[in-house]
PAZAPA-4460 file (N, C-alpha, C; in steps of 0.05 Angstrom, whole numbers, plus 32768, in hexadecimal, padded with zeros to 4 digits):
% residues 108
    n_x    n_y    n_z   ca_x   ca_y   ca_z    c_x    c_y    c_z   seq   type   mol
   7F90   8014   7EA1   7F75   801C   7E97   7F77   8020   7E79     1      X     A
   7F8F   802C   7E76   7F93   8032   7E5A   7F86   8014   7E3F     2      X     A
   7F97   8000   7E4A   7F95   7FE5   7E38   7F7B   7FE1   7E3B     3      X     A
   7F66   7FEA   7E49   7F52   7FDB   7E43   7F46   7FE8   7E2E     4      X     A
   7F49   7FFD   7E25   7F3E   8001   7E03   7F48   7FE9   7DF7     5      X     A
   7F56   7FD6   7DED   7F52   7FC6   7DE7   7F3C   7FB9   7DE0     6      X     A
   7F35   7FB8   7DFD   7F15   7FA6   7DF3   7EFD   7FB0   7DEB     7      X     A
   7EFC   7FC2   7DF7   7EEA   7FE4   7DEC   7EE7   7FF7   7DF1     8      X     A
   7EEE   800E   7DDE   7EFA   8025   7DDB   7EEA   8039   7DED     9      X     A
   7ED8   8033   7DF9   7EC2   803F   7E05   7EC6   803C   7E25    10      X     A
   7EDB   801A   7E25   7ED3   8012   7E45   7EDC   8027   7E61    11      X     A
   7EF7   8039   7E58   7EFC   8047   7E6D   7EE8   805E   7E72    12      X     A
   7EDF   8069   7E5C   7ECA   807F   7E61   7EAF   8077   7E70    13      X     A
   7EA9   8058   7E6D   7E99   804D   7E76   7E95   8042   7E92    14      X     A
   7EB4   8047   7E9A   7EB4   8037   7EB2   7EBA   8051   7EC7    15      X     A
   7EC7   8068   7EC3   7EC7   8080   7EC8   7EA3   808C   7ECC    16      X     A
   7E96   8087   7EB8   7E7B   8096   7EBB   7E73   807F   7ED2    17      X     A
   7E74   8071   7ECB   7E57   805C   7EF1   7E6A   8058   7F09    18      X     A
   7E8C   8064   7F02   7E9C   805A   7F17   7E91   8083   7F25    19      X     A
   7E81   8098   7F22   7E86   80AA   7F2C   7E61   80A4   7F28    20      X     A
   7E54   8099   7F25   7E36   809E   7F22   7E29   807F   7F31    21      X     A
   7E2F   806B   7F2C   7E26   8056   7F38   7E2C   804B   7F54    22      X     A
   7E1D   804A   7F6D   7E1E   8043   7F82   7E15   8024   7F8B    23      X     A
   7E1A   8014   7F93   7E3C   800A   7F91   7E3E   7FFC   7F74    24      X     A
   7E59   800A   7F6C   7E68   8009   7F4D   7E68   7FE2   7F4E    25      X     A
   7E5E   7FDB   7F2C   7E5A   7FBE   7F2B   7E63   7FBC   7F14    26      X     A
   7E7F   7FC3   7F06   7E7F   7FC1   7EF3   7E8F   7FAA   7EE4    27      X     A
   7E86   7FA0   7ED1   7E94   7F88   7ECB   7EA2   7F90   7EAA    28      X     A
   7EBA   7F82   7EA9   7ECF   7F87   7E8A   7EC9   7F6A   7E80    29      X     A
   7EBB   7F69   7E63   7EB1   7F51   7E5E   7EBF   7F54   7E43    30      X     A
   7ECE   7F46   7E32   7EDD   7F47   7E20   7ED7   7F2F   7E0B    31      X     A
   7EC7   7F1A   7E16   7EC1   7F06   7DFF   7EA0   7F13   7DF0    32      X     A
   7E8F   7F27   7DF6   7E85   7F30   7DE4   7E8C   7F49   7DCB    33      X     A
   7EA5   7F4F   7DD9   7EB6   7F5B   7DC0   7EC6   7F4E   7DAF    34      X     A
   7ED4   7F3A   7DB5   7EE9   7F2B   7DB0   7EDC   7F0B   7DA3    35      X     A
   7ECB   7F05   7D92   7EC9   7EE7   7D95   7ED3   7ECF   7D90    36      X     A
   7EEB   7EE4   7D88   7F02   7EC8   7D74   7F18   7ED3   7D7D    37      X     A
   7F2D   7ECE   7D93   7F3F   7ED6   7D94   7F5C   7ED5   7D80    38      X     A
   7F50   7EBD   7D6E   7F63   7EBF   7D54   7F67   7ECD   7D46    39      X     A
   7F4E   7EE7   7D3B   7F4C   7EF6   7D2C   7F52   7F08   7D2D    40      X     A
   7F59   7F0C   7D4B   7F6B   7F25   7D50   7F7F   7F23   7D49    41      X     A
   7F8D   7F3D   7D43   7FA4   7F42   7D36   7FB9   7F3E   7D54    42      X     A
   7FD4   7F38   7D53   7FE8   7F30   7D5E   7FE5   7F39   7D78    43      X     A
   7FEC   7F5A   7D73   7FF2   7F68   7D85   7FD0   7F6C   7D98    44      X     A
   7FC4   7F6E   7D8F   7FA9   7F6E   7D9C   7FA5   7F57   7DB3    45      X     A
   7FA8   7F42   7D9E   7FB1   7F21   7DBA   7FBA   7F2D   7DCF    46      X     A
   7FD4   7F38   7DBF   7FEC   7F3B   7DD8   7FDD   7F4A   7DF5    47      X     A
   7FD3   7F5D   7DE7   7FC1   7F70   7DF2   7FB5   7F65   7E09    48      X     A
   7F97   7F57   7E01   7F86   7F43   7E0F   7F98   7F34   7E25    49      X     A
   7FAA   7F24   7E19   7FBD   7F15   7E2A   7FBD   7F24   7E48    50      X     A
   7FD2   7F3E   7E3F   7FDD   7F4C   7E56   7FC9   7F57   7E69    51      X     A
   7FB0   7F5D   7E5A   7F9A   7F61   7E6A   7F97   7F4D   7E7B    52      X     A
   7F94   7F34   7E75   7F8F   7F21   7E85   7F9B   7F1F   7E9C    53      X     A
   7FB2   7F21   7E8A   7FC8   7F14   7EA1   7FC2   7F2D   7EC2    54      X     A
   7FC2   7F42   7EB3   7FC2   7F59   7ECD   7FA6   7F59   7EDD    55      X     A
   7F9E   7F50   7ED5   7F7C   7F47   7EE5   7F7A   7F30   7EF4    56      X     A
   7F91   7F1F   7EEB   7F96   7F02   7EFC   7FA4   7F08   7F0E    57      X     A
   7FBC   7F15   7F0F   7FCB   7F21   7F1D   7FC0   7F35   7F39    58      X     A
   7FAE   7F44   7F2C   7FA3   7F58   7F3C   7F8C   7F4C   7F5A    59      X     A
   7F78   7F32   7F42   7F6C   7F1F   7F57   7F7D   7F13   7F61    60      X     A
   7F93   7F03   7F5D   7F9B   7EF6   7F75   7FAB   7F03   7F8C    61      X     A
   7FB8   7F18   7F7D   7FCB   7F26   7F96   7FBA   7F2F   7FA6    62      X     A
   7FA0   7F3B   7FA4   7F84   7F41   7FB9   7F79   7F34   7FBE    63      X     A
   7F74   7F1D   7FB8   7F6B   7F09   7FC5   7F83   7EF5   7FDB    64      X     A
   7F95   7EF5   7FD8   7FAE   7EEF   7FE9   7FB1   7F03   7FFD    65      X     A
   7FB4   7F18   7FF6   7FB1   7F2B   8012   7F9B   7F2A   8029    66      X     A
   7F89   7F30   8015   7F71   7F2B   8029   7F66   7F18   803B    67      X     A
   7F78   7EFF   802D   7F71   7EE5   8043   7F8C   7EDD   8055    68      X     A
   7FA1   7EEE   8050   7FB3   7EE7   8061   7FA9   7F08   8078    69      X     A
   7FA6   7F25   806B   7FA4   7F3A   8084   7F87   7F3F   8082    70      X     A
   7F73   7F32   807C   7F64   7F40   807C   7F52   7F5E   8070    71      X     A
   7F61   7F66   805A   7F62   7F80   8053   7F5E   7F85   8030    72      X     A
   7F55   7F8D   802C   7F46   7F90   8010   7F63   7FAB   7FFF    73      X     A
   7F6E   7F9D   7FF5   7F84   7FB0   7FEF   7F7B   7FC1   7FC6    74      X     A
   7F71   7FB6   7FC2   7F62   7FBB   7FA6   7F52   7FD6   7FA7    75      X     A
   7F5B   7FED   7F9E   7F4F   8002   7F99   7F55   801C   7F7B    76      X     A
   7F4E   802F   7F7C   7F53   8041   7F6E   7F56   805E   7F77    77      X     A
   7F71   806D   7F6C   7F7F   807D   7F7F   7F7E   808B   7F64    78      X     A
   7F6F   80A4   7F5E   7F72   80BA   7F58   7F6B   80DA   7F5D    79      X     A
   7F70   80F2   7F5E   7F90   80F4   7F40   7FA7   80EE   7F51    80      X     A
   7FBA   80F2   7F45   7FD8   80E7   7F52   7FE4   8100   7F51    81      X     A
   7FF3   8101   7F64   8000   8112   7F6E   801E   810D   7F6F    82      X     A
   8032   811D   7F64   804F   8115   7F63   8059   8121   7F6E    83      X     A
   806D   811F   7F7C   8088   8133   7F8A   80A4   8130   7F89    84      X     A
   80B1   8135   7F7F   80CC   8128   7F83   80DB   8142   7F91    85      X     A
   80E8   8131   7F9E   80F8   8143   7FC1   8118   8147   7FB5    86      X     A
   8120   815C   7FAD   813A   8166   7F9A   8151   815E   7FB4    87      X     A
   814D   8160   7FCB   8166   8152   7FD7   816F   813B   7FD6    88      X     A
   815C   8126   7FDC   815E   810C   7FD4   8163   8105   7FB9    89      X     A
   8157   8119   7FA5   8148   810F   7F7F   8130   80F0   7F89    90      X     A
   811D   80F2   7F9F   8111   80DE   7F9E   80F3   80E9   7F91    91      X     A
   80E9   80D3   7F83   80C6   80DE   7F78   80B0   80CE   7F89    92      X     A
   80A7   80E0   7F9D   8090   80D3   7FAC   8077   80D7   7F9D    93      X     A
   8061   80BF   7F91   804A   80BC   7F81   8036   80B6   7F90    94      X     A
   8022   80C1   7F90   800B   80B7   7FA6   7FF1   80BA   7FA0    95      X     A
   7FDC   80B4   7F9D   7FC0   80BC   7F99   7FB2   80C9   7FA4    96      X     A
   7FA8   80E0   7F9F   7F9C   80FC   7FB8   7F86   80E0   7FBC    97      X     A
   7F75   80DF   7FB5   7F52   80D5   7FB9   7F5E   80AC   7FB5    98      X     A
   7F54   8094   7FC7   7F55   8082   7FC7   7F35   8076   7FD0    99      X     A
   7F2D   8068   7FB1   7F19   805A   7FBC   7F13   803B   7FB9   100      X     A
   7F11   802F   7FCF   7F1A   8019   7FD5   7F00   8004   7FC5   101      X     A
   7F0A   7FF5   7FBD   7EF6   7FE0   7F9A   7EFE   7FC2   7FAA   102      X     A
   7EEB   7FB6   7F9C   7EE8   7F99   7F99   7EF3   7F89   7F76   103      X     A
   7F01   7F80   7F7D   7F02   7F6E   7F63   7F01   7F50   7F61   104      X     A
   7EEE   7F48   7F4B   7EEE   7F2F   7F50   7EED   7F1D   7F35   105      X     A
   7EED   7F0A   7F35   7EEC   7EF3   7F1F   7ED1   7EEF   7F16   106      X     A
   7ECF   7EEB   7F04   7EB5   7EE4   7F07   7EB3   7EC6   7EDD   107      X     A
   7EA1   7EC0   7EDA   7E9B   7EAB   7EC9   7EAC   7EB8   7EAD   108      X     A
***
């Protein structure tokens, strides 16, 4: 969530306010009306954009691959997180109290 300031500095506060106020949440991350020259960005900013991409490509296909092989919508949002680590083992169990289950999709 963090990287998407990137594209605008506003978007997580934005997507936080209609992801707890809007029924059913429709929100779209649109980056070519911020961005209209990807040359002009400075290096690391590309890089930026890039990795965005890439983890949104990533994210649709691995849920969309699941879903058509089990049936099951595995794409959600799990917060706050909760940590434990168990001092006999030294293992750290991480988990999300609250999971709410999202759609993600491709779009133009």
């Amino acid at each position: 969530m963090n990287r998407l300031s990137t594209i605008d500095p506003d978007l997580i506060n934005n997507f936080i306010k209609e992801f707890l106020s809007q029924l059913p949440l429709k929100f779209k991350i649109i980056w070519k009306d911020n961005v209209l020259d990807l040359n002009s960005l400075f290096e690391v900013d590309q890089t930026q954009l890039l990795k965005i991409t890439k983890a949104f490509e990533n994210l649709i296909n691995q849920t969309e691959a699941i879903e058509s092989e089990k049936e099951i919508n595995t794409f959600g949002l799990g917060f706050p997180i909760l940590a434990r680590r168990y001092k006999a083992e030294n293992k750290l169990t991480v988990a999300p109290i609250l999971i709410w289950s999202l759609r993600i999709k491709r779009t133009r």
